[in-house]
N, C-alpha and C positions, 0 to 999 in steps of 0.2 A: 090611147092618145099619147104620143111621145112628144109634144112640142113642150116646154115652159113657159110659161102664161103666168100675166102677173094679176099678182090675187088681190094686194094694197098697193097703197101709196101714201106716203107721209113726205109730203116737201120732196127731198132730191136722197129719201130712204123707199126702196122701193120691194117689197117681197114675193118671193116663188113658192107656190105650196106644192111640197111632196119633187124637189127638183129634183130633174135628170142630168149625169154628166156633167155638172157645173162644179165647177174649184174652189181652192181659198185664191182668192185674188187675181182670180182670171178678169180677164177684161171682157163684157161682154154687150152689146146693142139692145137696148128695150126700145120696145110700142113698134109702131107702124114709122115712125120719123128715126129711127136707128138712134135714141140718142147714147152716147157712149156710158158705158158704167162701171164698175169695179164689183167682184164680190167680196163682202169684208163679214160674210155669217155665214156658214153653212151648217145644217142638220137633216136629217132624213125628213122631217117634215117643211121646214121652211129653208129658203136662201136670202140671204139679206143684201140686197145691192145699194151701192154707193153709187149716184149717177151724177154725172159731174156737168150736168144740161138744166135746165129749167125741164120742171116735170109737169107744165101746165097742160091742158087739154090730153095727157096719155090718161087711159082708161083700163080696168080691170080687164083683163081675159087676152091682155094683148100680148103678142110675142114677143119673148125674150131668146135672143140669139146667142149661145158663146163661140167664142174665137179661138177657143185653148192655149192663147198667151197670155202673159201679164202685161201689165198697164205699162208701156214703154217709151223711151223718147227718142227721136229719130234724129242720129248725129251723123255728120256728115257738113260738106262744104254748103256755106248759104245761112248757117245760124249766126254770125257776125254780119251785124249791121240789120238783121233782123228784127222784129218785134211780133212774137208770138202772145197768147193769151194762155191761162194757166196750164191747159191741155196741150202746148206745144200747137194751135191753128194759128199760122199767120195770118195775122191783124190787117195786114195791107191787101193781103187778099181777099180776104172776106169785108173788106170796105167795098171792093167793087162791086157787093149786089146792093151797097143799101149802109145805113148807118149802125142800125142794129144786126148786133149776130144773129143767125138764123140756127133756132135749133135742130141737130140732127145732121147740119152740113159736115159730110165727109170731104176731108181738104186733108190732102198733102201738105206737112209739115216745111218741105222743102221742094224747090223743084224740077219736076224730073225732065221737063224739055231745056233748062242754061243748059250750055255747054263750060266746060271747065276746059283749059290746058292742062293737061296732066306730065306731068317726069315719073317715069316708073325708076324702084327703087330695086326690083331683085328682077329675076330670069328664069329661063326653065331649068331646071337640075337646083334648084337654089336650097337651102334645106332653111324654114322661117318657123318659128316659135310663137306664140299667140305675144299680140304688143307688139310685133315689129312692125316698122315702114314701111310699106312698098311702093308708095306713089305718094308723090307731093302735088299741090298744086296752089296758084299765090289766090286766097280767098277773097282779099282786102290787098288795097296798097301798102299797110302791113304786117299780114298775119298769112304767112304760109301754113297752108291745110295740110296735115299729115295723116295718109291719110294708113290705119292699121291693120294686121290680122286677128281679126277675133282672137280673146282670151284664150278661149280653150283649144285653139287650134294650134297640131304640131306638127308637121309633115315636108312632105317633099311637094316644089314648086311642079307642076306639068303641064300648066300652061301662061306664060304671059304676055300682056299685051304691048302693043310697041307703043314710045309716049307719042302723044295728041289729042285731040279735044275729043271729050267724052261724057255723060252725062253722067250722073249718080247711079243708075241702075245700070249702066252699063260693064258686064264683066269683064275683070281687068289679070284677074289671078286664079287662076284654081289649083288648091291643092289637093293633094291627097293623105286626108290623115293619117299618121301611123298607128294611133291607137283604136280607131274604129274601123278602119279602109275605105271611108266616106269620101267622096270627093266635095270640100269644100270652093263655094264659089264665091268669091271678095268684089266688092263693089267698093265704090266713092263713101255709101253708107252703110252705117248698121246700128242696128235697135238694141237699148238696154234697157230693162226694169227699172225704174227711176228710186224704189224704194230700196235697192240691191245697190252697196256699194260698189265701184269699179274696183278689181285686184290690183295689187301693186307687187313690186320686189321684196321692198324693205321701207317703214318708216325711220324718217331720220331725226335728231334731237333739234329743235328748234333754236336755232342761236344765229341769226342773221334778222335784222328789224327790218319790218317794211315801212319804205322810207317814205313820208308822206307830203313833206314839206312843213308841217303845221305842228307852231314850237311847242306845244302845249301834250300833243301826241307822243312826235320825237322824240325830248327831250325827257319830261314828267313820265307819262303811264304811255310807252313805247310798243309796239304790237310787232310780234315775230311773225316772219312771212309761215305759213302753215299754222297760221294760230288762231284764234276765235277772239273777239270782243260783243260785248254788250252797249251800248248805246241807247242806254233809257232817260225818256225824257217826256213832262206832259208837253199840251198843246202849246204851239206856239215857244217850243224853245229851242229850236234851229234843228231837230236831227238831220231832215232833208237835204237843209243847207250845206250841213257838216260834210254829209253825205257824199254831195256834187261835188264839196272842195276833194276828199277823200277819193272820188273817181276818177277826176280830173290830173290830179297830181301824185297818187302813189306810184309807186316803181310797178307795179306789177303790169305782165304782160299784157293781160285782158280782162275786160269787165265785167261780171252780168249782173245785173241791176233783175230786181223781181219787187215790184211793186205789186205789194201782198195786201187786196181790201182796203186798199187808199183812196180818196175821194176821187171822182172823178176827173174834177177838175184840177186838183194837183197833181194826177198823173199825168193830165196834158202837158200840162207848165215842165213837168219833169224830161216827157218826153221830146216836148218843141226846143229847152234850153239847152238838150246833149244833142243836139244837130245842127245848134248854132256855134256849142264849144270845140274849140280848135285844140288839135295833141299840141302842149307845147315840146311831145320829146320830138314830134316829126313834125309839125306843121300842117298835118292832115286834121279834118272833123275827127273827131274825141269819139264817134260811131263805127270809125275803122277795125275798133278792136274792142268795141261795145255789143254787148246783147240782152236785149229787151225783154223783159218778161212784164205784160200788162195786165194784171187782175184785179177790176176795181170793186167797189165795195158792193156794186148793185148787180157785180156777175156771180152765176150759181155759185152756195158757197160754198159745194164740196169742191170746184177747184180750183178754188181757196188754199182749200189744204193739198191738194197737190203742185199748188204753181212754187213751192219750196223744194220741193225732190225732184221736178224738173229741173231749177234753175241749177241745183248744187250735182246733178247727174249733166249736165253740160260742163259745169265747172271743170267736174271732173276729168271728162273727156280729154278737153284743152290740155289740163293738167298732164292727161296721159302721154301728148305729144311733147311734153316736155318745155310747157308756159309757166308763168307764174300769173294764178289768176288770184282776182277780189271778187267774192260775191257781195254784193249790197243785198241786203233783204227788208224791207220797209211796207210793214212793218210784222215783226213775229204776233205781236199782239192781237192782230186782225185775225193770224191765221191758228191760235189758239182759242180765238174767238167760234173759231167756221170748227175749229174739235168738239166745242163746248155744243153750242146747237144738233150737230150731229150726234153728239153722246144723248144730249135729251132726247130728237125723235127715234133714239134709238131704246128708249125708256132704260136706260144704262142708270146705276146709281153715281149720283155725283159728289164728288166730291168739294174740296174748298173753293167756295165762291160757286158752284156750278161748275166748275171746270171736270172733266172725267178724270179718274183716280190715275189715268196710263198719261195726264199731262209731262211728268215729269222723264219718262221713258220717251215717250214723242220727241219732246225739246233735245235730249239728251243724244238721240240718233239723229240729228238734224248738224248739232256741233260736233259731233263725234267724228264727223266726213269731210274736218278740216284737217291738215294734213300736208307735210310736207317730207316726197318718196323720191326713193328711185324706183321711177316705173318700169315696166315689162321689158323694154325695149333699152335699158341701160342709162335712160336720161334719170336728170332730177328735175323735179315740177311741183307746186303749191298748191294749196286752195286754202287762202286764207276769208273767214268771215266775217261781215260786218253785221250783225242784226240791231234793229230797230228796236226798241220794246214804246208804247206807248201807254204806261199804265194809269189806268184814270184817275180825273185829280190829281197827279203826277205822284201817284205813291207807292213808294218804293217797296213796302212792304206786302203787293200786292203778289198768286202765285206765280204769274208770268215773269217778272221783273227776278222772284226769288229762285226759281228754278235757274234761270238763265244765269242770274251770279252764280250759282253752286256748279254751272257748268262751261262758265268759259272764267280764262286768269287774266281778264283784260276789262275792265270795266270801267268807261265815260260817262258818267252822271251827269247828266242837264241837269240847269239849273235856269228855272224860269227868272228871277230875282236878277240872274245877271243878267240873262237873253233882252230882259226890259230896259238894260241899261244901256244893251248895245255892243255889253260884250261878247265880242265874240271870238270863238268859240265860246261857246255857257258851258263850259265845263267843270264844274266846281272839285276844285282840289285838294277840299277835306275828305270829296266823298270818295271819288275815282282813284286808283286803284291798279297797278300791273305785276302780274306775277312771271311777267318773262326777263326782268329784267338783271336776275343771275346770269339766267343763259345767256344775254347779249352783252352782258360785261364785256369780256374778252374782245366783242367782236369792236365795239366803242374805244378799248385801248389802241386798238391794230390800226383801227380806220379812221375813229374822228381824233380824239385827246384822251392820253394814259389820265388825266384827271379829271373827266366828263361827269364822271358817277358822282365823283367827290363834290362838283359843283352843284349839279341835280341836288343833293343831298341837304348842300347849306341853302339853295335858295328853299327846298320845301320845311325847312328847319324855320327860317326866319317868316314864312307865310303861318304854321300853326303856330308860331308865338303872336303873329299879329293878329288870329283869332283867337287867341285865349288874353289877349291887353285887349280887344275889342268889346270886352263882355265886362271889362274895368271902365271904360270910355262911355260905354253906353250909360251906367249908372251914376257915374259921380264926373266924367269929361275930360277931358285930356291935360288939361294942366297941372291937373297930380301926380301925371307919370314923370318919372325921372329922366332924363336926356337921354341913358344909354335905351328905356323903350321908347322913346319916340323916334331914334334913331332908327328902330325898328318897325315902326309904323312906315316910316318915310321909306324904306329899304323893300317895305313889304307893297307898297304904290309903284316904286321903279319898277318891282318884276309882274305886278300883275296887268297895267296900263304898258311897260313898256315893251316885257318880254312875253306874255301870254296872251295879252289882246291882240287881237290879228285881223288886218283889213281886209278884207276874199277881193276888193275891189282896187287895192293899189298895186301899182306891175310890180312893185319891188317887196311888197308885205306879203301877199297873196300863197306866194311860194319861198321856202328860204333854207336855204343851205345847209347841212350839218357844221360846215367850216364857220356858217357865219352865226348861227346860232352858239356855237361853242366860244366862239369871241365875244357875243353878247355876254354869258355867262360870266367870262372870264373876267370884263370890264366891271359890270354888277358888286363880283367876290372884290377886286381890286377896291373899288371906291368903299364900299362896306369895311374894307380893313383899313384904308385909311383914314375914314370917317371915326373909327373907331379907336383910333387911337387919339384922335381930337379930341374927344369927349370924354376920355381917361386926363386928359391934360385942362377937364373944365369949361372946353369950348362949349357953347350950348348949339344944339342942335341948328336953332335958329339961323346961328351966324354962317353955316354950312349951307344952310338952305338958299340964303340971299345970293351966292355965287352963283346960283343955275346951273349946277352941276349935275341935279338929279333929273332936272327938264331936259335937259343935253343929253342924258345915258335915254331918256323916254324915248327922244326924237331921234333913237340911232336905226332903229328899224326902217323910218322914210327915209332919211339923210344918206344912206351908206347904198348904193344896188349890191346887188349879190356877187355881179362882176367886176367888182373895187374895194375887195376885202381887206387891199393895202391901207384906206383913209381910217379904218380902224382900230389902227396902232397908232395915230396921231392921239387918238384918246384918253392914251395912259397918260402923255403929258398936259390934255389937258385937265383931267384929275388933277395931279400935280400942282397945276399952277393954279386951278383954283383952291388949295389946300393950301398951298404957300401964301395967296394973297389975304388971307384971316388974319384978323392980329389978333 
């Protein structure tokens, strides 16, 4: 008997005794309902499969099929504006039989009867190198599809098509390799191993910020485009929220969001609200150049752990045509979660807290496929990451939360304590943290102000003085401090209420400028140095306060839009004259 037949079953761990012909990490069909699986064991006597289906009702002795690939994801025109589930099956299509997914349903990732407009990019005689262009086509009202020649292909063109509408499996190129004599044939799509990085040219040094809008990012703990951040935070203290501002408003080309083991109904909320938000760079739905990855808490949890190496093997894709993507991932935590279960019914020894001893390698090639190249084809493109951590009881000291510090130089610490108060972002700025911010010096002199860093410097100078006089205030009260700290408390309220807190809901707060935020700054430093010389001359803090000076720097964020950066030079004088009218 040569078929492989499964012998157990543990949850969504499924084993082959004495298997034939099966791989590490081929992808292959178990039971009678084909559900999809991965092999992640193999030995002469057992194979160990990863199935990434609900394993209910499959029974001992049933067939296991392999495929002799690996577990792949299917890029091509049609993934923007998309919403797949962790396997890459569209979600909107497999709504039409029914509300629940049906396990074992084979669906095409993408699909093969749209027609696309295509512009071809090369001709017969054309000599093309794996990475190149050769057809475009507009995906979105705005994201042209580029569309490539496989990596490892190098050869002479021999056949191409004329441009017009064609579907994805439609042959468009054939070449003829020169180092095999194969004749390769190029489609709209093509499939990569989702755990396999995409090749590049060259990585480049990360020194351009991706610009977010949100002063607290920009300005404080700034994130370089090709760079990683962490985003830990417990319940209830805005990461989501951050999230959607962060989607909504970064510079980068294109989105994918992977909503990793998240409630159910927060995923709705997540996915109803980016179909109502509008690009403000174009005016289109914020979906134009958004893609959906859905896997909630109550879907199989092995893919779980694959809907992160799909989303960041799309990322990449885009990347390869020369975008600048953001991956949102929310949350890692879930999907260290779905490692953890799977390392126990794998009777694997565990490590801290239960997690399996390889958590730290996992996390580590998850950030490590951020990245900003010149890709195959001559461009440069990004994949910058966002991760989520939700560590329980919100502590930081748990392994998720600490693996991911140790692997990305970007780290926003929620902070529940503010989240309750309302402010927002709840980013607590004792704790958070950027290590890009050598590299984007330079680029801060060129483009916002040669003195940006120097201000960054003195307002986070005068916030850890206001927590180390706060641990004085707590004990014995504020009237024993001296005027030059109270001047310091008062300094340390202008930046946190007027320059850190941030309304996601007012048109002129929501999103804000580098130009305007660096006058904010600048205004802050200004009044700080002259307040300061006040109070060398005796003045008591008090009598500074009584002009509303500091209430007037609060309200410059509503007061001023983004498009009237002129009304914020009227501000120096009125510093001024509220300093002159003191006696």
């Amino acid at each position: 008997m040569n078929q492989n037949l499964v012998y157990s079953i543990n949850g969504p761990v499924v084993k082959v005794k004495q298997p034939r012909n099966l791989m590490m990490m081929e992808m292959v069909y178990v039971g009678h309902a084909h559900l999809l699986g991965e092999v992640i064991n193999v030995s002469e006597e057992y194979a160990t499969i990863q199935v990434y289906e609900s394993t209910t009702g499959l029974k001992p002795k049933e067939p296991v099929e392999g495929t002799g690939s690996l577990l792949c994801a299917t890029l091509g025109p049609g993934i923007i504006t998309n919403i797949f589930d962790g396997i890459e099956r569209p979600l909107k299509v497999m709504a039409e039989d029914g509300v629940f997914i049906s396990d074992g349903k084979s669906i095409d990732s993408l699909s093969n009867t749209r027609k696309w407009n295509v512009t071809m990019k090369v001709k017969e005689g054309d000599h093309v190198l794996g990475g190149m262009i050769f057809a475009t086509c507009l995906e979105t009202a705005v994201v042209e599809h580029r569309s490539m020649i496989p990596p490892q292909v190098n050869g002479e063109v021999i056949y191409a098509a004329e441009s017009g509408e064609y579907t994805i499996s439609d042959v468009l190129v054939k070449v003829k390799d020169a180092r095999t004599g194969k004749i390769v044939e190029c489609t709209l799509v093509q499939k990569w191993p989702i755990r396999h990085p995409r090749p590049v040219l060259e990585r480049k040094p990360l020194n351009i910020p991706l610009e977010t809008g949100q002063r607290v990012v920009d300005t404080f703990f700034p994130l370089a485009k090709g760079g990683a951040a962490a985003l830990p935070g417990g319940f209830g203290a805005g990461k989501t929220m951050l999230q959607h501002q962060l989607a909504k408003w970064c510079d980068a080309d294109i989105i994918v969001y992977v909503g990793c083991g998240e409630r159910g109904n927060e995923m709705t909320q997540v996915l109803e609200e980016f179909s109502e938000l509008i690009d403000p760079r174009n005016g289109q739905p914020l979906t134009e150049r958004t893609c959906l990855i859905a896997n909630t808490s109550n879907m199989p949890v092995a893919a779980r752990e694959a809907s992160i190496y799909t989303g960041i093997t799309i990322a990449e894709y885009y990347r390869d045509m020369g975008y600048h993507v953001a991956i949102m991932a929310d949350s890692t935590s879930r999907w260290a979660e779905a490692l953890r279960e799977i390392s126990g019914r794998l009777e694997e020894m565990p490590a801290e807290e239960g997690f399996p001893a390889y958590l730290s390698s996992r996390i580590s090639q998850f950030y490590e496929r951020a990245s900003y190249v010149e890709t195959l084809n001559g461009l440069t493109g990004s994949v910058t990451i966002i991760g989520a951590v939700s560590p329980q009881g919100g502590d930081f000291s748990e392994p998720v939360t600490q693996n991911t510090k140790r692997l990305t130089r970007c780290f926003w610490a929620l902070d529940k304590s503010l989240a309750y108060t309302r402010h927002f972002p709840a980013v607590n700025w004792n704790m958070s943290y950027s290590e890009y911010l050598d590299g984007l010096s330079k680029w801060y002199q060129n483009n916002v102000d040669k003195n940006f860093v120097n201000y960054r410097q003195e307002m986070l100078s005068i916030l850890h003085e206001e927590t180390e006089l706060m641990e004085i205030v707590k004990l014995i009260g504020s009237d024993i401090l001296a005027d030059d700290q109270k001047l310091i408390l008062e300094m340390a309220r202008v930046i946190r209420v007027g320059f850190l807190q941030q309304d996601a809901f007012h048109p002129d707060d929501t999103y804000v400028t580098y130009a305007k935020q660096v006058k904010m700054l600048e205004l802050i430093s200004y009044l700080y140095k002259k307040a300061k010389v006040l109070i060398d001359q005796h003045i008591p803090v008090s009598a500074i306060a009584k002009t509303g000076i500091f209430e007037l720097l609060i309200k410059i964020k509503y007061d001023v839009p983004n498009n009237q950066l002129s009304m914020l030079d009227d501000y120096f004088k009125h510093i001024d004259d509220a300093m002159a009218s003191i006696d």
